[in-house]
C-alpha positions in Angstrom: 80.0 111.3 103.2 78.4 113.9 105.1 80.7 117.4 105.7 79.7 119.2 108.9 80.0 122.2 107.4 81.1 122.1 103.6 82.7 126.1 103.4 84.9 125.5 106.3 87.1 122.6 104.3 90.2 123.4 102.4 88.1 122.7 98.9 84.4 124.1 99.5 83.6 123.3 95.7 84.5 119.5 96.0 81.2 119.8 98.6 79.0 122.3 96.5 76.3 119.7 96.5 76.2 119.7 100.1 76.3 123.5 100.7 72.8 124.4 102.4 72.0 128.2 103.9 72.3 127.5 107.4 76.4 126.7 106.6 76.9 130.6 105.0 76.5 132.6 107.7 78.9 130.7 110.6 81.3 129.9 107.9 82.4 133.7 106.8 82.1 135.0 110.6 84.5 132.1 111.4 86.9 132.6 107.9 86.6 136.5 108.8 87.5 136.2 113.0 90.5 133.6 111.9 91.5 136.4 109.5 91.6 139.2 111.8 94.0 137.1 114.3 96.4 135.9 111.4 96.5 139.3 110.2 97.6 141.4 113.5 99.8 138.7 113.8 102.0 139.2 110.5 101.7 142.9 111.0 104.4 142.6 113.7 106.5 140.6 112.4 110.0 142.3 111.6 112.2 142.4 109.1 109.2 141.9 106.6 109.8 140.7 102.7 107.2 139.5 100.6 107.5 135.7 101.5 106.7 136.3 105.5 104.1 139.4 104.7 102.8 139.3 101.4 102.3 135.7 100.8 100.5 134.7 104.0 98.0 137.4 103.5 97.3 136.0 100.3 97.4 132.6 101.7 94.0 134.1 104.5 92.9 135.4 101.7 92.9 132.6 99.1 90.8 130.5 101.5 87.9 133.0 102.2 87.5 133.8 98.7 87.0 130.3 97.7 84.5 130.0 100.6 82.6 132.7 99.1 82.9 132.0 95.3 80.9 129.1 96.0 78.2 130.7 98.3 78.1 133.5 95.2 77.7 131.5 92.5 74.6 129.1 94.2 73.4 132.5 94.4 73.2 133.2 91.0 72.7 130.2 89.8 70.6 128.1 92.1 68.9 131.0 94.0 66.3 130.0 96.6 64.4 132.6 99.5 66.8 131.2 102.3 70.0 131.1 100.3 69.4 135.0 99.2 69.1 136.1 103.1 72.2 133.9 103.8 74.6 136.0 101.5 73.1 138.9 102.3 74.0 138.6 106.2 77.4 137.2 104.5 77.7 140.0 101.9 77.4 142.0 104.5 80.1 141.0 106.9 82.1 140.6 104.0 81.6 144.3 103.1 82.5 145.1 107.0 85.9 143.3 106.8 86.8 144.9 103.7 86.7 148.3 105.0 88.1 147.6 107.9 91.4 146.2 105.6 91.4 149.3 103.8 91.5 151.9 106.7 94.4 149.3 108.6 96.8 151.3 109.6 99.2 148.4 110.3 98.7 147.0 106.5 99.1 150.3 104.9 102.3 150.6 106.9 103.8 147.8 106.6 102.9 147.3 102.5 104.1 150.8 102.0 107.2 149.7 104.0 107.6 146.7 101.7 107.1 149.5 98.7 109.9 151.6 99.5 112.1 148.7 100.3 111.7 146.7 97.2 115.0 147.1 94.9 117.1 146.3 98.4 115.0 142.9 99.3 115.1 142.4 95.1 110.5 142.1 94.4 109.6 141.3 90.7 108.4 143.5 88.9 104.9 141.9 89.4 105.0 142.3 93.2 106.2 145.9 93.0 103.6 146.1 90.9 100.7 144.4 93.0 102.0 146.7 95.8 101.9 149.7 94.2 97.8 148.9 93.6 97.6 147.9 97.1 98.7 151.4 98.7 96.1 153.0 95.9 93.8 150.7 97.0 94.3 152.2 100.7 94.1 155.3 99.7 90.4 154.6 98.1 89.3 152.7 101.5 89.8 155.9 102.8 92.8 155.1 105.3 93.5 159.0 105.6 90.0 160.1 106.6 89.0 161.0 110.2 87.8 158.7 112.4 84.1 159.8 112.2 85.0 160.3 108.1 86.3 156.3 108.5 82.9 155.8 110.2 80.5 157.0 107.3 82.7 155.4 104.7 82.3 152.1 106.2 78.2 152.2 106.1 78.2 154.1 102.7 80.2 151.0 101.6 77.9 148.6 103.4 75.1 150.3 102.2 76.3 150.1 98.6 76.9 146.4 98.9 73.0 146.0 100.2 71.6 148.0 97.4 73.1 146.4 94.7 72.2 142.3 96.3 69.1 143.9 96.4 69.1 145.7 92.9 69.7 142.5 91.7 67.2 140.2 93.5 64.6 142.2 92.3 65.0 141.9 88.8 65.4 138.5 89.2 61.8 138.5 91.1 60.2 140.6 88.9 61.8 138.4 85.7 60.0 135.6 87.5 57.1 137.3 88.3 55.6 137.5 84.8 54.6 134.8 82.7 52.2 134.0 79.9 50.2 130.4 78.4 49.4 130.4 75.2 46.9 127.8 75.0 46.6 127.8 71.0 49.8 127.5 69.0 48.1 129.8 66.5 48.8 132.8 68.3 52.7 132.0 68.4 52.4 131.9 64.1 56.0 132.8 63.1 57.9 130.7 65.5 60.1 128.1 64.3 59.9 124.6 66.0 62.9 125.3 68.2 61.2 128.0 69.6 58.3 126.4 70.3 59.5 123.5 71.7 61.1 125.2 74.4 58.0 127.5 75.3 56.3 124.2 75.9 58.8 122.6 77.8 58.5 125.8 80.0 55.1 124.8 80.5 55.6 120.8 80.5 58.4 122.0 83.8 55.4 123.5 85.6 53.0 120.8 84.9 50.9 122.8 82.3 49.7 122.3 78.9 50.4 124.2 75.4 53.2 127.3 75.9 54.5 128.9 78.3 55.8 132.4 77.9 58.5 134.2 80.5 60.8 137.0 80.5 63.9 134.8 80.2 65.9 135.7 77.0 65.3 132.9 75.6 62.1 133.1 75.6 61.9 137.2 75.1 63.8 136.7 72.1 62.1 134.2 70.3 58.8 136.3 70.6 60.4 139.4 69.6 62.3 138.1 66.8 59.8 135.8 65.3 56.3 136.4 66.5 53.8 137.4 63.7 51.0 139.0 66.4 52.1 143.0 67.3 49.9 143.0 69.7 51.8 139.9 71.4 55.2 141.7 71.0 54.1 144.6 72.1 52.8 142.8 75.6 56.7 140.8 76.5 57.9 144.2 75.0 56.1 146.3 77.9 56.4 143.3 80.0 60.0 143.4 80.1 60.7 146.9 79.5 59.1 147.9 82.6 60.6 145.0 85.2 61.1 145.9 88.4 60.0 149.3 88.2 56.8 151.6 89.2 55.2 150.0 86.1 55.7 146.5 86.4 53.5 143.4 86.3 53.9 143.0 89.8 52.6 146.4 91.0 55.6 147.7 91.4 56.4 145.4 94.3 60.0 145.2 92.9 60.5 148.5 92.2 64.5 149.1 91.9 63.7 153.5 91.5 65.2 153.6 95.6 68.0 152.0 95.2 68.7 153.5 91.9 68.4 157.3 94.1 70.3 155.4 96.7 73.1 154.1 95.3 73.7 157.1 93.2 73.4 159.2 95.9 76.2 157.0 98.2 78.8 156.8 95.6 78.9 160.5 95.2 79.5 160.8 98.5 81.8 158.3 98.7 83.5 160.4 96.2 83.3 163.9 98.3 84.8 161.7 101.3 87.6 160.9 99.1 88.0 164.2 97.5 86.9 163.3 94.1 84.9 165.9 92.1 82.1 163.4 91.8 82.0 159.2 91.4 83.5 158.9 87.5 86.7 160.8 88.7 86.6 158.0 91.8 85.7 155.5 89.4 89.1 156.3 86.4 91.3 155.9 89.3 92.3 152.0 88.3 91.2 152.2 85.4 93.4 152.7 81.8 91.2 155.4 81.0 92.5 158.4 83.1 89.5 161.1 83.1 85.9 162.0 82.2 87.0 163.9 79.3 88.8 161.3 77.9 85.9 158.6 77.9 83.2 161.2 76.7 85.8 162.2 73.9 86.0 158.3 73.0 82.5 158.1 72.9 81.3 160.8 70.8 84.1 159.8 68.6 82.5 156.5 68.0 79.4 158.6 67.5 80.3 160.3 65.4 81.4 157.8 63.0 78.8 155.5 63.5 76.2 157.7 64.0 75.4 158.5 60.1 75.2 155.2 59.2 72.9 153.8 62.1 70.2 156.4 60.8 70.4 155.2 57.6 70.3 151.5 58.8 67.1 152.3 60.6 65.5 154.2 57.6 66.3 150.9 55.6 64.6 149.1 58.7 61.6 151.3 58.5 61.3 151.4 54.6 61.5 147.8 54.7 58.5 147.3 57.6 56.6 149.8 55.8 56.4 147.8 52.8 55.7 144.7 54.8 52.4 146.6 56.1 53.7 148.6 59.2 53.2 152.1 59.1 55.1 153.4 61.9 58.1 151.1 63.5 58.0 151.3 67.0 60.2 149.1 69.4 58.6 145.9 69.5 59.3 145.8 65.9 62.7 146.1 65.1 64.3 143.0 66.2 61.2 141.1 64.5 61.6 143.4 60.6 65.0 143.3 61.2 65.4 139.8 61.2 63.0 139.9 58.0 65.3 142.3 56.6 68.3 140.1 57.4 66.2 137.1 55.7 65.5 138.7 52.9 68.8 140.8 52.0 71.0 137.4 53.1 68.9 134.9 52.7 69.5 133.5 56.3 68.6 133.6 59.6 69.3 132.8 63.1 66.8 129.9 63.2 68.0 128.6 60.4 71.2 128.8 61.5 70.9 126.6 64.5 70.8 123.3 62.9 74.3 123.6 62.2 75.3 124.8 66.0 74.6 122.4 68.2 76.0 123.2 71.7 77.8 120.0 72.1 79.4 120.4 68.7 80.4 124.2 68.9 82.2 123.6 72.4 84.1 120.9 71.1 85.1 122.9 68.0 85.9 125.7 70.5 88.1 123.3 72.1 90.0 122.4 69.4 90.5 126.2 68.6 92.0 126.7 71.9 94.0 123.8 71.8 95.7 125.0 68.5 96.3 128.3 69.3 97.2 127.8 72.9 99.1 124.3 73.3 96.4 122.7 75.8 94.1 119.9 76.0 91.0 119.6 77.3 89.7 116.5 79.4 85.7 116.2 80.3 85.3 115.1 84.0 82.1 112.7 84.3 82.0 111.9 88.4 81.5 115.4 89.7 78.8 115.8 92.0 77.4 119.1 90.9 74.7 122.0 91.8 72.8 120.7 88.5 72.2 118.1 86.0 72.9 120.6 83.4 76.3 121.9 84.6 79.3 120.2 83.2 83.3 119.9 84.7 86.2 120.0 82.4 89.8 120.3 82.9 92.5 121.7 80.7 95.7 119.8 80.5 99.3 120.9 79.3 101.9 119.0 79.0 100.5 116.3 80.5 99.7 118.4 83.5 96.6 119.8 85.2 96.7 123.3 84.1 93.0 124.4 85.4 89.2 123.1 85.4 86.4 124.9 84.7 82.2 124.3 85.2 80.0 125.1 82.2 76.5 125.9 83.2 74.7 127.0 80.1 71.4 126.9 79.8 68.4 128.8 81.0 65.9 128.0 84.2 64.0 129.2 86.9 65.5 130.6 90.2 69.0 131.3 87.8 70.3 134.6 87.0 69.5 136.2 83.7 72.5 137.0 80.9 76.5 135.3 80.5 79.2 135.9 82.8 82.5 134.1 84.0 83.5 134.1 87.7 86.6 132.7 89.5 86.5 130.1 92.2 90.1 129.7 92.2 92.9 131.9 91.1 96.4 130.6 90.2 98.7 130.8 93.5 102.1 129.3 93.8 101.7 127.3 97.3 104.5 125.9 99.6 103.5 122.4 98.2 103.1 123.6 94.3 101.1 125.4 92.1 97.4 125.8 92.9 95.1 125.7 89.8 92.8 128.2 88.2 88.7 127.3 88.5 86.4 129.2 86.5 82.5 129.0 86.7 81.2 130.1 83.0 77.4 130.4 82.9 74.9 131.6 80.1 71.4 131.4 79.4 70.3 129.6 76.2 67.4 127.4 75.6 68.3 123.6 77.1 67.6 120.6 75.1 63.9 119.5 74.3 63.4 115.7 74.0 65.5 114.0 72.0 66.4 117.0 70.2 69.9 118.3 71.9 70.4 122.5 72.6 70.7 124.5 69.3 72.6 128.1 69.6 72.2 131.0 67.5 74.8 132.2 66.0 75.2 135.4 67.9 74.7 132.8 71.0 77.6 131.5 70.0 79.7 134.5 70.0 77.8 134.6 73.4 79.3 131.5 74.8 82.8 132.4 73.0 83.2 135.7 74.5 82.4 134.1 78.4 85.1 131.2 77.3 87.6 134.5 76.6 87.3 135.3 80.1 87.8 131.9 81.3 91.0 131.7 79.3 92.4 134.9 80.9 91.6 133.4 83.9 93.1 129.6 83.5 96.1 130.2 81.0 97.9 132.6 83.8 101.1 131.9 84.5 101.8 134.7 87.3 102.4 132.8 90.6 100.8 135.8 93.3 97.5 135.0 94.1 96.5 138.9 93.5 97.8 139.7 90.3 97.2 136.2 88.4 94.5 135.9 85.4 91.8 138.4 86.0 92.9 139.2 89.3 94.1 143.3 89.5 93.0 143.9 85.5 91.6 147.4 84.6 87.9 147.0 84.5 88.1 148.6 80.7 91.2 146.1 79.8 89.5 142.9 81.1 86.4 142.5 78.3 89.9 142.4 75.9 90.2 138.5 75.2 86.5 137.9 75.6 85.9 139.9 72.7 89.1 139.3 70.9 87.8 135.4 71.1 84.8 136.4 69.3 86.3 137.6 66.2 87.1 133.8 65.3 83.7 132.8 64.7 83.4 134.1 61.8 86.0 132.9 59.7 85.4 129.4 57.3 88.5 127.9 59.3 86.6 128.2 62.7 83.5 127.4 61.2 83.9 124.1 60.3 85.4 123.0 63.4 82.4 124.5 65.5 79.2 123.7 63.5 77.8 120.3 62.0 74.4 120.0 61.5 72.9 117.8 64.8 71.3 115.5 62.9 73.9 114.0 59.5 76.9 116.3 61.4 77.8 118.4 58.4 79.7 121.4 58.7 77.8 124.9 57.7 77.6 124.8 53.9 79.8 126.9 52.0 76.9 129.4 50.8 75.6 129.7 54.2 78.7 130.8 55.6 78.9 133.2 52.7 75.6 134.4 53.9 76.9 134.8 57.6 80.1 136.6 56.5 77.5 138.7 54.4 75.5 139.5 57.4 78.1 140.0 60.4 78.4 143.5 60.3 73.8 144.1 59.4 72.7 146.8 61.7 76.2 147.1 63.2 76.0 150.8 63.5 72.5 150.8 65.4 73.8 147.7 67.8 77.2 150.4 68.0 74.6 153.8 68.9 73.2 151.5 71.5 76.3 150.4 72.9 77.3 154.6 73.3 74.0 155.3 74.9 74.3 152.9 77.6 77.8 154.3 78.1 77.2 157.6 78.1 74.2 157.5 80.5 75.9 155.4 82.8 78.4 158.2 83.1 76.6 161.3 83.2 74.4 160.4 86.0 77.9 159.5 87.9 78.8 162.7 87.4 75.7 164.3 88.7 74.5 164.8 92.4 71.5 164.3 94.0 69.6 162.8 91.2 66.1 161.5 91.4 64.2 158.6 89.6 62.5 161.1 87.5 66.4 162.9 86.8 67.7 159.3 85.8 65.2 159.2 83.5 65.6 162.8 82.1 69.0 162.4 81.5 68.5 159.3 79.7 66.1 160.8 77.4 68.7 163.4 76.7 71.2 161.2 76.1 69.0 159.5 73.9 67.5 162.2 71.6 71.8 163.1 71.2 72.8 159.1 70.3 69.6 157.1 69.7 68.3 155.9 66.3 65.5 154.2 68.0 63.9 155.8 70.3 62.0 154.0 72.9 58.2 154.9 74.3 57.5 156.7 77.3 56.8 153.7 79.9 60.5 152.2 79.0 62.2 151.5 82.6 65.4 150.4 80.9 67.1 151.5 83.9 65.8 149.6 86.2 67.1 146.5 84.7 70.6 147.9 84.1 72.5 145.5 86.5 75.5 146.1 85.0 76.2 149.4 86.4 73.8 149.3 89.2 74.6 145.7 90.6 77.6 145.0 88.6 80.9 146.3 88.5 80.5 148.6 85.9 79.6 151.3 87.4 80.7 154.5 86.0 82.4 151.8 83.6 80.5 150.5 81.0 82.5 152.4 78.5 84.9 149.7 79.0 83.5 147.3 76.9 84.1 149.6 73.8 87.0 151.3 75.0 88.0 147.1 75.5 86.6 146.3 71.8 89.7 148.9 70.2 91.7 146.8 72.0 90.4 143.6 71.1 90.1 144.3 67.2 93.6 146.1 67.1 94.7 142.2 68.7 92.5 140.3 66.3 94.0 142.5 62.9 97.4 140.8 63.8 95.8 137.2 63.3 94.0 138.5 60.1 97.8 139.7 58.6 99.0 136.4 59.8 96.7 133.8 59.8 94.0 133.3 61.8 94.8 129.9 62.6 98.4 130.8 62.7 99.7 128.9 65.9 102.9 131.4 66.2 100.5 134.2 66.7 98.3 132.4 69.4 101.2 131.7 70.9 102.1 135.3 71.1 99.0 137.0 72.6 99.2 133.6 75.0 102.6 135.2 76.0 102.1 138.3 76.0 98.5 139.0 77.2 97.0 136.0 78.8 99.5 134.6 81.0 100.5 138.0 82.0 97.3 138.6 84.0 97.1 141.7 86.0 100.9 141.5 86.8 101.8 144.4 84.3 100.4 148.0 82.9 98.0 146.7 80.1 99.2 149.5 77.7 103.0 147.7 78.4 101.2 144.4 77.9 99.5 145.4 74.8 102.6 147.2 73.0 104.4 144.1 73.9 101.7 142.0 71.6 101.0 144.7 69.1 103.8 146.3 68.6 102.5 149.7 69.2 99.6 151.6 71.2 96.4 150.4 70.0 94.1 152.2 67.1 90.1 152.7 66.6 90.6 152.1 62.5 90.1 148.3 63.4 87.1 148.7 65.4 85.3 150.4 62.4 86.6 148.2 59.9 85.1 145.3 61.9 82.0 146.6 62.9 81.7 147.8 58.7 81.6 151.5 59.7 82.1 153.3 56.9 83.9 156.5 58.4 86.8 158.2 57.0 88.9 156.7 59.6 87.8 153.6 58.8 88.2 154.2 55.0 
């Protein structure tokens, strides 16, 4: 049955297959005008309490964010010329409305009203809580600027919203813009049959013959990691280095050095409007970490410690390619010796390793972990019209009760954005009719099945797929009934990578193992000395992936701090950070930069410290399991109590104390990462 227009119905995502450009546009002007009405209509009503003021504003809101989940995520996953100009007129009366909330005079009124009254009309904690964000949230709208301050805020954040779309868009051009047959399988000597199967299907899916090489990370990977020809490496290596930049294959047609200037000019600006000292200070504001100081502290603390030990990692890495016949180690190299390091100190190897992960089998065994730990079942839904053949619908189940559903879209194509992420569709809301359910999207990138053959994972793909699930389950096992503060809805951005990683930390451990591997072709679990090997090999380079990890971090906020920067600036203050952090240093024409969506198109932005500042948090979780049993149901049910259901209805610190018993410590951080520091000692 044909939907006249599929984001105006109460369930856009029942339609998704039906959702074409031409329904985006009319859609959020009609969600956004209906909006506006309702609104100025519960502002006057008197004698407000949450139920005739709160709730309905949630209710407006519940149904425009569903509307626009969907239009987002054929975005990213499904993106097409039309579709992209669609959600950027969208995105950009989206970003209208938004500011226009945030300076409403009415709202703030009437929520600050609702603040000051809440022990006489008797608000949960959570609501005092949710209310208490919303009149900070006012505050960083800009409610108490001048008009013609109110003004310039507006387009700075319109402005912002347009760089970013199109910060993103380009990398995903300029991803697409490269590729590479390799006629002779020769050249690709070192590659292991996986890997070559699915550089040919890349060329079988765009009716061409022998292999096809791109700049998606499947396929980067597999020639970094396992291709015997330098020269080759070094070509994806510069290929991919340089996207969307001044350098790039496409002639810098893609170039992201403007917005880069752009948006880092806007958002300190956006800071001076709202008296900040620059963007960071803006940035800390909801965040758990509460200053500049405090981060860069954290971070050259983590230095530091690791910092020692990365440089003797990488003279290990470098001793190791010299012997092998490479005089000088230079970037293209690393991940390609390390992995023949890793071979030959462990005697395994990713490769090898995918045998025994095949993706059907690892999400089935990370099924079963969840439903041991957490109490819930999880039922596969076969009917569902979706946006591809690929994607997959599942529901979890407790008690015999729908609890939430969630899409799995995992493996890698054209016109899809690059890297892993969850997103909501739906947040958990308690309706007048009942409870509405949570709806996740979870997507990665891995390489799809290849003929019979059915999609292998890496091991660190895996943890890849493990960590987005982490997020999902924040998400779905919420039990906080107000649309705003349930699953990752209202979370610190540096709290909310906390059970993604802390779900990680199982897949290493012989229990967990068995349940998610089996070989795909006689369905045997990973072999006893294998998984010796893997436990061997979990923490090998740990301190150069952890130097890496600080440099990103402590880039992202020094330019934030910094006015008026140019390309060339960003660049100089990445080399400085670098020559402070880095082990391995990359060559002049790196644009890394350029392709840092995270903090450029992302939301971490003047936040990317959060997903160590989240990993402390995360380990310090996980050591409880590891004094108690990992498997131990008691404890699952604890952090299920005390973390995930709570969602963003609490302080996390309270949240965390509450699971932990005390304020969390970096000791288990280093301990799992194999630092050898004398904290960690």
């Amino acid at each position: 049955m044909t939907v006249k227009n599929p984001l105006l119905q109460e369930n856009p995502l029942a339609h998704i297959a039906q959702i074409n450009p031409e329904h985006v546009v009319p859609a959020i002007s009609q969600l956004i005008n209906d909006n506006k009405k309702a609104i100025e209509k519960i502002v006057d009503i008197k004698n407000k309490n949450w139920q005739n003021f709160y709730f309905p504003l949630e209710e407006i809101d519940n149904q425009l964010s569903k509307a626009w989940a969907a239009v987002s995520h054929l975005n990213n996953v499904c993106n097409s010329n039309p579709l992209r100009e669609a959600y950027d007129q969208a995105l950009a009366l989206l970003t209208q409305y938004s500011s226009e909330l945030g300076q409403h005079q009415g709202l703030f009124l009437a929520t600050n009203d609702l603040y000051d009254q809440r022990e006489v009309i008797n608000l949960t904690d959570t609501q005092v809580h949710i209310l208490k964000d919303a009149l900070l949230g006012f505050k960083l709208s800009g409610l108490d600027l001048s008009d013609e301050k109110k003004e310039r805020f507006k387009q700075i954040r319109n402005q912002i919203s347009e760089l970013s779309s199109r910060f993103e868009q380009n990398l995903l051009d300029a991803t697409m813009s490269w590729t590479k047959l390799i006629a002779n399988v020769t050249e690709l000597k070192g590659l292991p049959e996986n890997e070559l199967n699915m550089l040919s299907a890349n060329a079988k899916a765009q009716n061409k013959e022998g292999y096809l090489l791109t700049l998606e990370i499947p396929s980067y990977l597999a020639v970094m990691t396992y291709a015997d020809d330098r020269k080759l490496r070094e070509e994806v290596y510069y290929a991919f280095s340089t996207r969307a930049s001044e350098l790039g294959f496409d002639q810098g047609k893609f170039d992201n050095s403007k917005p880069i200037e752009d948006l880092l000019s806007l958002k300190q600006e956006e800071a001076r409007l709202l008296e900040f000292s620059n963007y960071v200070a803006l940035s800390l504001e909801t965040k758990m970490a509460k200053s500049a100081e405090q981060v860069l502290n954290f971070l050259y603390e983590l230095n530091d410690a690791c910092h020692q030990q990365a440089k003797d990692e990488f003279s290990e890495l470098s001793l190791f390619a010299e012997n092998q016949g490479c005089n000088e180690i230079m970037p293209w190299d690393v991940a390609y010796y390390g992995e023949k390091l890793k071979e030959a100190t462990y005697e395994i190897s990713q490769s090898e390793l995918r045998e025994y992960f095949p993706a059907n089998r690892v999400i089935q065994g990370m099924f079963d972990l969840t439903s041991r730990l957490f109490a819930v079942e999880f039922k596969s839904v076969e009917d569902t019209k979706l946006w591809h053949e690929d994607a997959s619908h599942y529901q979890i189940i407790k008690d015999g009760k729908l609890m939430a559903e969630f899409y799995l879209d995992l493996y890698a194509r054209p016109h899809k954005r690059g890297g892993a992420w969850m997103s909501s569709y739906q947040g958990r809301f308690k309706i007048k009719d009942g409870i509405q359910h949570p709806i996740a999207f979870l997507t990665c990138n891995f390489a799809p099945p290849h003929g019979d053959k059915p999609a292998l994972l890496t091991h660190d793909e895996v943890l890849t797929l493990f960590h987005e699930f982490g997020h999902g389950l924040h998400h779905m096992l919420t039990q906080v009934d107000e649309l705003t503060a349930s699953g990752i809805s209202n979370v610190p951005w540096d709290v909310v990578e906390l059970p993604s990683q802390f779900l990680e930390n199982f897949c290493y451990h012989p229990e967990v193992i068995a349940q998610i591997s089996g070989h795909y072709q006689t369905g045997v679990s990973l072999p006893a000395d294998m998984l010796e090997k893997l436990i061997a090999a979990k923490n090998f380079q740990s301190a150069m992936m952890m130097v890496r990890q600080i440099e990103f971090a402590l880039f992202d906020i020094t330019i934030h701090m910094q006015e008026s920067l140019t390309i060339k600036d960003v660049q100089s203050v990445l080399n400085q950070i670098r020559e402070k952090v880095a082990v391995v240093v990359p060559p002049e024409f790196n644009r890394f930069q350029h392709s840092f969506s995270h903090i450029f198109a992302g939301g971490y932005s003047a936040g990317y410290y959060s997903y160590k500042w989240a990993e402390v948090l995360s380990a310090d979780a996980f050591s409880l399991f590891e004094e108690k049993g990992v498997l131990n149901p008691d404890n699952g049910r604890h952090f299920l109590t005390t973390i995930l259901e709570k969602g963003g209805s609490a302080d996390p610190m309270k949240l965390f104390v509450d699971f932990r018993g005390r304020e969390p410590d970096i000791e288990a951080l280093l301990r799992h990462s194999g630092i050898k520091s004398d904290k960690a000692a």
